[in-house]
C-alpha positions as CSV (number, residue, x, y, z in Angstrom):
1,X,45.6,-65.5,34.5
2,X,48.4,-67.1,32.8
3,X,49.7,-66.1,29.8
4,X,52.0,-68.2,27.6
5,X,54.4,-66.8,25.0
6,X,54.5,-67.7,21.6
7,X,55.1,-66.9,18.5
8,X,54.9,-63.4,17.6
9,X,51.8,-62.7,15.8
10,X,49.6,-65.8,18.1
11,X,49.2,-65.3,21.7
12,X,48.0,-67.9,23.8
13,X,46.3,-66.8,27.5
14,X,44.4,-68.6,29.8
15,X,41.6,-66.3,31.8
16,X,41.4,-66.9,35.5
17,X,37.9,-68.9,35.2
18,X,39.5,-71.3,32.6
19,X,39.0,-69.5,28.9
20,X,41.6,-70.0,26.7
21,X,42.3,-67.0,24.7
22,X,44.0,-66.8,21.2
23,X,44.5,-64.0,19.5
24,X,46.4,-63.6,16.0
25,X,47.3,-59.9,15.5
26,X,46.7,-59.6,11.4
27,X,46.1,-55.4,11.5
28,X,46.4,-55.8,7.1
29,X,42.4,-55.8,6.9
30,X,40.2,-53.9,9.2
31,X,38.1,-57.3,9.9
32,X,37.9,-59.0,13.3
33,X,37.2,-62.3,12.9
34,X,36.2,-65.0,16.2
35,X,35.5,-68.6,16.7
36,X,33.7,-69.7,19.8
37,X,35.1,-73.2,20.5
38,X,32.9,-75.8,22.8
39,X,34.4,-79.0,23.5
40,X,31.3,-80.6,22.7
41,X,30.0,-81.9,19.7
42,X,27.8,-85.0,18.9
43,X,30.6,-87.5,20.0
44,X,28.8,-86.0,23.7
45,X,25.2,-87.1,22.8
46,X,23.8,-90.5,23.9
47,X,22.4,-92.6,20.8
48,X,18.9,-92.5,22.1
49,X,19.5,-88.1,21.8
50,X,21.8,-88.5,18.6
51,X,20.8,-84.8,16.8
52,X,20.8,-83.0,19.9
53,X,24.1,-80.7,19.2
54,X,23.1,-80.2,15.9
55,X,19.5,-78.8,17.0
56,X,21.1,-77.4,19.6
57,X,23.0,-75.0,16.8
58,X,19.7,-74.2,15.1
59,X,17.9,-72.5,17.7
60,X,20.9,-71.3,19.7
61,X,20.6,-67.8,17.3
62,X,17.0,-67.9,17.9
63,X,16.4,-65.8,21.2
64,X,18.8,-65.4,23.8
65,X,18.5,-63.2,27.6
66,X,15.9,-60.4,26.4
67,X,16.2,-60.7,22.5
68,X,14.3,-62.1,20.1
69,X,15.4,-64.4,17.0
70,X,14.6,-60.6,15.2
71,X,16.2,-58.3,17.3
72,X,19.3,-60.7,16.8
73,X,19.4,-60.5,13.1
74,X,18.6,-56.9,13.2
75,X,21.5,-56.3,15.5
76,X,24.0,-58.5,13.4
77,X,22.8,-56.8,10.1
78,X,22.3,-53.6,10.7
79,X,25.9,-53.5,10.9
80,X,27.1,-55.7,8.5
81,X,28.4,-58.3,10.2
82,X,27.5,-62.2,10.4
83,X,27.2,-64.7,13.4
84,X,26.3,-68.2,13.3
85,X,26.5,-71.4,15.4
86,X,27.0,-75.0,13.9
87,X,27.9,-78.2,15.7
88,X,30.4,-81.0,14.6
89,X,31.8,-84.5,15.1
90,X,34.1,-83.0,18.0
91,X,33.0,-79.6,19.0
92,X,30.4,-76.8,19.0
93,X,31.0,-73.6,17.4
94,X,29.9,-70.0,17.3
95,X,31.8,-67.8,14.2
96,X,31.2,-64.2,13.9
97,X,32.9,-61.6,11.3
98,X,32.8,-58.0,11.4
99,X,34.8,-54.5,10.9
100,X,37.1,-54.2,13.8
101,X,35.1,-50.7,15.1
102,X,31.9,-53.1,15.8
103,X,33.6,-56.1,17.0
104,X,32.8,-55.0,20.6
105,X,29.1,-55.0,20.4
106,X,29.2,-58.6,18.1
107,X,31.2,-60.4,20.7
108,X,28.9,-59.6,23.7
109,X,26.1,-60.2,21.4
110,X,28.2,-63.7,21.0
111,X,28.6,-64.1,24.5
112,X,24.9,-63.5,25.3
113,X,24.1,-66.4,22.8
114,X,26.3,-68.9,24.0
115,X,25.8,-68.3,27.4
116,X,21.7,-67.3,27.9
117,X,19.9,-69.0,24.9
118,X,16.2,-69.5,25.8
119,X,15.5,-72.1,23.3
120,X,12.0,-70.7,22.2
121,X,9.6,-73.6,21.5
122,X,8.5,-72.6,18.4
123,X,12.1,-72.1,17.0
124,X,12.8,-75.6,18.4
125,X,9.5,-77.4,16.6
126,X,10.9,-75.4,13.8
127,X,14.1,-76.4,13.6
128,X,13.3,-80.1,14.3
129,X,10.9,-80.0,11.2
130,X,13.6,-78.5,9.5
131,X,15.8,-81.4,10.5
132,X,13.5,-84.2,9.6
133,X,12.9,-83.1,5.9
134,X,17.2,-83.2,5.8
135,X,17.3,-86.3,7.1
136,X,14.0,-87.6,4.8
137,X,16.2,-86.2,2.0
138,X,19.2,-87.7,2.9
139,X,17.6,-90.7,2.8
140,X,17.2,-90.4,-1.2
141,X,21.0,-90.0,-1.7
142,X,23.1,-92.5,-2.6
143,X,26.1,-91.3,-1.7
144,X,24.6,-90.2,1.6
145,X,22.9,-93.7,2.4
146,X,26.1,-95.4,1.5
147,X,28.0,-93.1,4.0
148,X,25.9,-93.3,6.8
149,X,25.3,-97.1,6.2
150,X,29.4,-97.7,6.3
151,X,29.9,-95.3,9.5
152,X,27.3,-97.1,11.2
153,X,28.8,-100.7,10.2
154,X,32.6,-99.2,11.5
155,X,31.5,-97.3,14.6
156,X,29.1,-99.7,16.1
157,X,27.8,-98.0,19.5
158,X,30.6,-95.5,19.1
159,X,29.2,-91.9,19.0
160,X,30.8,-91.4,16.1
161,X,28.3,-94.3,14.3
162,X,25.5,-91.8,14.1
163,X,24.8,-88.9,11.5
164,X,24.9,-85.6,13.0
165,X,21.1,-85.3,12.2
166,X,20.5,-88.3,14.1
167,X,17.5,-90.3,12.7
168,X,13.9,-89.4,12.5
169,X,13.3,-91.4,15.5
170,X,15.9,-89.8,18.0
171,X,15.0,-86.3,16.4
172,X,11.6,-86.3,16.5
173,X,11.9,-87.2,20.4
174,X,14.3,-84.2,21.0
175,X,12.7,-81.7,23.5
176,X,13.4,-78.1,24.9
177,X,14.1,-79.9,28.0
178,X,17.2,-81.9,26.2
179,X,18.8,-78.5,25.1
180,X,18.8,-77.1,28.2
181,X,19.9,-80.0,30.1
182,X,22.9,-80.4,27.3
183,X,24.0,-76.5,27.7
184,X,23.7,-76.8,31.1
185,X,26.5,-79.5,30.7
186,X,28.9,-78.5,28.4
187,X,28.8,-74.9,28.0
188,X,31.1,-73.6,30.7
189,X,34.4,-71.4,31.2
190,X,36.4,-74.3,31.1
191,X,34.9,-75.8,28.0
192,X,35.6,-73.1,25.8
193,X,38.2,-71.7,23.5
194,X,37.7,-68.3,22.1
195,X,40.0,-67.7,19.0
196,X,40.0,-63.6,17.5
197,X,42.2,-62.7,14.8
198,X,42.2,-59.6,13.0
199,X,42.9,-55.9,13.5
200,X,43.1,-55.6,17.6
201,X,45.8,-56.1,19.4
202,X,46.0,-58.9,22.1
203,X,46.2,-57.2,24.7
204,X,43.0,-54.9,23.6
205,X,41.1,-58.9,23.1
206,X,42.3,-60.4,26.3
207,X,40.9,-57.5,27.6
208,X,37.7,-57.6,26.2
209,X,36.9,-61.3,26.5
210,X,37.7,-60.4,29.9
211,X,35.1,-57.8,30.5
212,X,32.6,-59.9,28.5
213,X,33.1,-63.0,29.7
214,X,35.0,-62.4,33.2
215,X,32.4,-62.8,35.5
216,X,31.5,-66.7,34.2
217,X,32.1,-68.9,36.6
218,X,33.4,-72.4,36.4
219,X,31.1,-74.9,37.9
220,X,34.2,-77.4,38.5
221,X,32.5,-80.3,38.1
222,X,33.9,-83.4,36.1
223,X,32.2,-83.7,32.4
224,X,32.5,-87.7,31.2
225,X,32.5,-88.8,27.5
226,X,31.0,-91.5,25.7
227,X,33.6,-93.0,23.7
228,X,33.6,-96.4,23.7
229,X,36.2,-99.2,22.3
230,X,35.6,-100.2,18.5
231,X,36.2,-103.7,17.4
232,X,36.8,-104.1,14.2
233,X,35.3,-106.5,12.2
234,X,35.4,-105.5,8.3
235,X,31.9,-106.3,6.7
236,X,29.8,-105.4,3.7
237,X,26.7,-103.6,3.9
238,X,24.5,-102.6,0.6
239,X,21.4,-100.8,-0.2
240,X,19.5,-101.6,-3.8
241,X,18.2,-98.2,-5.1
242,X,17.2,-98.1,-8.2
243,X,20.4,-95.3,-8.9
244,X,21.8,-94.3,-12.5
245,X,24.8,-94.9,-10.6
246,X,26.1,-97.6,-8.4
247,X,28.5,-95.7,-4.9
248,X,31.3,-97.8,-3.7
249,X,32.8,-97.2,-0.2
250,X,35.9,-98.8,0.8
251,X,36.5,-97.6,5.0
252,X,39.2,-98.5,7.0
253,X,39.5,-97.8,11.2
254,X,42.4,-95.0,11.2
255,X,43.7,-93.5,14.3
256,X,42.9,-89.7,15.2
257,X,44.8,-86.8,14.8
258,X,47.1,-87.4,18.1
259,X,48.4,-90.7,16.5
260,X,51.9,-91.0,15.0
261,X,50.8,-92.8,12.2
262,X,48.6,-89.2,11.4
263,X,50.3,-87.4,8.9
264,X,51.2,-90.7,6.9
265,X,47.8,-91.1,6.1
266,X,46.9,-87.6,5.7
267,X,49.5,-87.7,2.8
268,X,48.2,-91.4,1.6
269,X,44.5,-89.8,1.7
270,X,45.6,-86.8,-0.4
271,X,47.4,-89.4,-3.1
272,X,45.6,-91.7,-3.5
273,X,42.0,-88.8,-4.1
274,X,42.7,-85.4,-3.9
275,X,41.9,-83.3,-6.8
276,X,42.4,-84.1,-10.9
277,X,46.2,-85.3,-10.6
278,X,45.8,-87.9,-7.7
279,X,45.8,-91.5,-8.5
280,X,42.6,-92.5,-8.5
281,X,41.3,-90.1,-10.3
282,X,44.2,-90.8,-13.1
283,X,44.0,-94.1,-13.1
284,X,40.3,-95.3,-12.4
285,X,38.7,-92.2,-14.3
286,X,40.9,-90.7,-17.0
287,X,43.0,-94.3,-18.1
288,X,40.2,-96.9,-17.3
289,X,36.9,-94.8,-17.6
290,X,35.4,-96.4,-14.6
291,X,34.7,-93.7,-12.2
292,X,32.0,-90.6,-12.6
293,X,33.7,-89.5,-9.5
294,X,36.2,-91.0,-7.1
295,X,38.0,-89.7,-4.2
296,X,39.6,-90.4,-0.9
297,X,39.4,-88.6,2.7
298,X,40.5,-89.0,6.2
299,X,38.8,-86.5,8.4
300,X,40.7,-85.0,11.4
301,X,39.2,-87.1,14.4
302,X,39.4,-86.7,18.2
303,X,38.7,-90.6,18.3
304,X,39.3,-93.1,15.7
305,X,38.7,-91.5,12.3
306,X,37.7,-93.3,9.1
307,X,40.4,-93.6,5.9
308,X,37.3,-93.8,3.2
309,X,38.0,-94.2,-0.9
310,X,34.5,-94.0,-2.7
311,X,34.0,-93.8,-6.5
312,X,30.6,-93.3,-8.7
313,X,30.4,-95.9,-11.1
314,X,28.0,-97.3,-13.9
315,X,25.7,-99.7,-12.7
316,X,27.3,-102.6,-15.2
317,X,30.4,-101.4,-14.0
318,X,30.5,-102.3,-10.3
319,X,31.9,-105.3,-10.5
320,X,35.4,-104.9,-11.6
321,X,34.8,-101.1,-10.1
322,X,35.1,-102.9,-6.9
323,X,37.8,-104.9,-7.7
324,X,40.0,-101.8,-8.9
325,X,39.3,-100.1,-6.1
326,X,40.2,-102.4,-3.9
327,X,43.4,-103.3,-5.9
328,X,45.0,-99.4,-5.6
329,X,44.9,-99.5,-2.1
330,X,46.3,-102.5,-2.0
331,X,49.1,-101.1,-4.2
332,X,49.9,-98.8,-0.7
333,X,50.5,-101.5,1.2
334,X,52.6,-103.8,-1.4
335,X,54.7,-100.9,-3.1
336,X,56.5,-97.9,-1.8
337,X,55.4,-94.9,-3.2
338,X,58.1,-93.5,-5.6
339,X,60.0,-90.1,-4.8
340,X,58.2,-88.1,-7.4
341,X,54.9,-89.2,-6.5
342,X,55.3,-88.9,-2.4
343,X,56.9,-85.2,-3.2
344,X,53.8,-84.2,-5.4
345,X,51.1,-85.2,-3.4
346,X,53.6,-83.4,-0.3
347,X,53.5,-80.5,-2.4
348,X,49.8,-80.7,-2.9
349,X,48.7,-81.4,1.1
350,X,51.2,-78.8,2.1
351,X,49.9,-75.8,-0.7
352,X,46.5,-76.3,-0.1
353,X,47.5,-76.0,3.7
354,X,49.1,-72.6,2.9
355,X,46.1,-71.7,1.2
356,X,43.9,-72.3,4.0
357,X,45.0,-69.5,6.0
358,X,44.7,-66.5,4.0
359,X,41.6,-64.4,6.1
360,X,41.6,-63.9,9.6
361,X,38.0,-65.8,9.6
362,X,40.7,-68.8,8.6
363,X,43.4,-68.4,10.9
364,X,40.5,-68.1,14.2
365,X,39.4,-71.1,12.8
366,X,42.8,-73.1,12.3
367,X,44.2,-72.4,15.8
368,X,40.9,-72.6,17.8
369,X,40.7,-75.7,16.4
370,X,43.8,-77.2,17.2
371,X,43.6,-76.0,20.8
372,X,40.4,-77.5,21.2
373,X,41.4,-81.0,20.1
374,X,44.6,-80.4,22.7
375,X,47.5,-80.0,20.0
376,X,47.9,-76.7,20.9
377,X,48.6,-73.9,18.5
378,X,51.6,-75.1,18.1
379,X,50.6,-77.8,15.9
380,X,50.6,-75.3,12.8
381,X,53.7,-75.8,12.3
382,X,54.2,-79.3,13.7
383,X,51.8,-80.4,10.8
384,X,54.0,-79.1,8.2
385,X,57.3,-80.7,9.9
386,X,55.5,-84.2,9.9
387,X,54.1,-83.9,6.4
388,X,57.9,-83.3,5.1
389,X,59.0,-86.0,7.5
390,X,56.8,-88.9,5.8
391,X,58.9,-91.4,3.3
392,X,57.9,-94.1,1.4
393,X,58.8,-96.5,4.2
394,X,57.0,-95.1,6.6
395,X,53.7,-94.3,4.1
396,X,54.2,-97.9,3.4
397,X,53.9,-98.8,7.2
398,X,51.1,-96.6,7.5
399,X,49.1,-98.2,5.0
400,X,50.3,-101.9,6.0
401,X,48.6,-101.5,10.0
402,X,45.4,-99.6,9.0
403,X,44.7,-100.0,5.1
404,X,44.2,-104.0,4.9
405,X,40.9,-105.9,5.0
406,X,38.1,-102.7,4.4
407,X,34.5,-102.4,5.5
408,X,32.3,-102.2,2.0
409,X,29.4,-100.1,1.3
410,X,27.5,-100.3,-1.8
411,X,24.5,-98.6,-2.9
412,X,23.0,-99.4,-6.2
413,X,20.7,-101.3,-8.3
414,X,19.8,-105.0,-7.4
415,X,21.3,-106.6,-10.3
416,X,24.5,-105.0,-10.0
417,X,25.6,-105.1,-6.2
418,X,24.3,-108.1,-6.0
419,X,26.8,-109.2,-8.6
420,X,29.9,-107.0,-6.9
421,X,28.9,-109.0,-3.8
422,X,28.1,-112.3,-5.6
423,X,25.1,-112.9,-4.2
């Protein structure tokens, strides 16, 4: 076992067998809370099994070595506490809360989920049916249709093209055989990242995710990725749905968390459509009445991420919508944001940040996290130096190599995308 030192209150071990271990001593609430960390989320699915993590998360509470779906829930509430699995872009997750005198008996539950599932077929045909009607659903969105249309238009045969959900045609083909196979593969010692914080000290949690977890063994064999190179080539791709509203989606190929360029756009992304005060909102909503909603995001990526602006619009609107939209990020790239305005939305990224990490359910979140896309816990603090390092120069830069020609997704009556498009 290795142990490295950090700061005070976060500890950072690595367990003979290849679990890393981090534990944030918070003894102010007597909760224990702990995030189970796979590295393996859909990004490891092949397209032709694209749902298979998320399913995977549905059924993994559903009956594990000598319990039943039941005898789970009546072991997790009978004591208060709560457990649940869920799968992302990048990794797979098991969360659990609970006092700290009960967190014993939760995290071997944990560990006997994670590591024996037995996938019960009925909880599988379940959970697929479950799956289809979200995806049917989805399909009846327009802010959904034009989000999955644009990902899949950016990504290509990247993993990251497909919707968690996968389509009705990879999910219905999903079989207990798949989940098995796909925890066979990924669920290991080596693969996972267990992050506890709360009332227990770490020497008291290293100890315990030893006893619980000590006797896995690592399998040591190589697990391969599909990632596969992106070429851009900015497009425009539309549904006509007969909306009250049209959906505009501007997306742009941005770099993932580990680039330099990072925190640049993490700050241009909380400018340009974070909350009441950014500028879209100000200037597209409040000043030119075009917008039912508008926003901007740039979700923190493993691979190449996607800087997306999207606004709601009236369906005689989308025209010059489009145009506006397009014209404020263009702004980025032709003028330097003033002092006032890069300090703001600094203040903004770097409060709501703060804010973030109130509970311990938070704080085993935010440094599992971080460990498991390999910035280390360290990168807490990192974040908030490179935030305060961005200027106006470099935001500019930022916006110049990523922001420039975008991919377009509109969703809307016939008429009126038609007309944004001129068609």
């Amino acid at each position: 076992m290795t142990i490295t030192p950090r700061k005070s209150h976060v500890h950072r071990t690595v367990l003979n067998n290849g679990i890393v271990v981090i534990v944030t001593e918070n003894p102010v609430a007597d909760i224990v809370a702990a995030r189970l960390f796979i590295r393996a989320g859909s990004f490891c699915e092949q397209p032709e099994k694209a749902g298979l993590s998320h399913l995977l998360s549905a059924v993994m509470t559903k009956g594990c070595d000598g319990l039943s779906s039941m005898e789970i829930a009546e072991a997790v509430e009978s004591v208060g506490a709560s457990l649940s699995a869920d799968s992302t872009t990048d990794y797979f997750l098991v969360s659990l809360k609970t006092v700290t005198a009960d967190f014993v008996e939760i995290l071997a539950l944990a560990a006997r989920i994670l590591r024996f599932p037995t996938f019960p077929e009925l909880e599988v045909e379940l959970e697929r049916r479950l799956a289809l009607q979200d995806i049917r659903s989805q399909k009846e969105q327009p802010f959904s249709v034009a989000f999955e249309q644009l990902r899949q238009a950016m990504y290509q045969n990247h993993p990251y093209a497909m919707s968690a959900l996968g389509d009705e045609v990879t999910m219905s083909s999903l079989t207990r055989a798949d989940l098995v196979e796909f925890h066979n593969t990924y669920f290991r010692p080596n693969n996972l990242v267990i992050s506890i914080a709360g009332r227990i000290t770490s020497e008291n949690a290293i100890a315990l995710v030893e006893k619980i977890f000590g006797d896995w063994k690592d399998t040591h064999q190589t697990i391969s990725t599909n990632l596969y190179d992106i070429e851009i080539a900015p497009q425009s791709v539309f549904t006509h749905q007969n909306t009250q509203q049209s959906i505009l989606m501007l997306g742009y190929l941005a770099p993932s968390v580990h680039s330099s360029d990072y925190a640049a756009l993490k700050l241009l992304s909380t400018y340009l459509g974070n909350g009441l005060s950014s500028r879209l909102f100000v200037e597209l909503r409040e000043k030119r009445g075009l917008a039912y909603e508008v926003s901007a995001l740039y979700p923190t990526r493993l691979s190449n991420a996607a800087f997306v602006v999207y606004m709601g619009t009236a369906p005689e609107n989308t025209k010059i919508a489009l145009t506006e939209l397009q014209n404020e990020v263009a702004l980025l790239r032709t003028v330097q944001l003033e002092e006032t305005s890069l300090q703001a939305a600094k203040n903004k990224i770097l409060g709501q940040y703060a804010l973030g990490k109130q509970t311990n359910a938070q704080l085993a979140q935010l440094y599992g996290w971080y460990e498991t896309l390999g910035l280390g816990i360290e990168f807490d603090s990192e974040f908030q130096d490179l935030i305060t390092a961005v200027t106006s120069k470099s935001a500019q830069s930022a916006a110049c190599t990523y922001l420039r020609e975008p991919y377009i997704s509109l969703v809307g009556q016939k008429e009126a995308i038609d007309n944004a498009l001129n068609k």
